[in-house]
N, C-alpha and C positions, 0 to 999 in steps of 0.2 A: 535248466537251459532249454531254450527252446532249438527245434531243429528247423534249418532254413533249407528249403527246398527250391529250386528255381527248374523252371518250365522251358523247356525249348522253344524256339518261336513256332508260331504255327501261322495257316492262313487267314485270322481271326485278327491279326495284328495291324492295325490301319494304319495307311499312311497321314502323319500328321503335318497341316498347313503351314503352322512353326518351323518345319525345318527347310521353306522357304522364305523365312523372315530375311536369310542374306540378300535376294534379290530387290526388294525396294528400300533395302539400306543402300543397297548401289547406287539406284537410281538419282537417288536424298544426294551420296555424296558426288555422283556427278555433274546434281544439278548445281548444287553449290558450289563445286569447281569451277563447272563454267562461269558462273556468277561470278565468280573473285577473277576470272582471268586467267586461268589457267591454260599453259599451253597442252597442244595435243598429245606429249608423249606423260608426262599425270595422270591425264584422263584416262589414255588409253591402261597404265599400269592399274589404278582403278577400279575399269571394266573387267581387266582380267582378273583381279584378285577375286571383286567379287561375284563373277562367275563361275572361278573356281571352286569358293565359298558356298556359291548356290548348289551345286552341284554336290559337293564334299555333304556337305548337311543334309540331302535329299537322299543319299545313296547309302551313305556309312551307316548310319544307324539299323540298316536292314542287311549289312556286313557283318556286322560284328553282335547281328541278334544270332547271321546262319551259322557263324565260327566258334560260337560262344559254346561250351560243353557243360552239362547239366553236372553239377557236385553231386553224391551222394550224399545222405543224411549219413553223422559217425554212428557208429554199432555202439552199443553198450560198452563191448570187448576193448574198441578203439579209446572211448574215455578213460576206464580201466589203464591200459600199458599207458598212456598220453600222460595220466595223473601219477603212476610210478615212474614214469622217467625222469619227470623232476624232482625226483628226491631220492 
């Protein structure tokens, strides 16, 4: 088995472009609202989602890299009692 080890974040971790891809999906579907005729209160629900969206995507990823806590690798010991438990 191999042991899976995961790294803290650190300041090495760039912000990626990607996680503004919600904002000119906005755009796309506002423009297309208007196109079709939409009245103002669509549009406006819209704007706000995907602002939200924009924002949610820009921010969370760098939340839940600071929140995240590193696993240990199991001990030998811990394989050991893990594989007599079940049986």
């Amino acid at each position: 088995m191999a042991n899976v080890t995961s790294r803290p974040a650190t300041q090495d971790d760039r912000f990626r472009a990607v996680q503004l891809l919600p904002a000119p999906a906005t755009v796309l579907a506002l423009a297309v609202g208007a196109a079709h005729g939409l009245d103002a209160v669509p549009l406006a629900v819209v704007a706000a989602v995907g602002a939200v969206a924009t924002v949610a995507s820009a921010l969370l990823p760098g939340q839940l890299a600071r929140t995240a806590r590193a696993m240990p690798a199991p001990t030998e010991s811990h394989r050991y009692r893990e594989g007599r438990d079940r049986h």
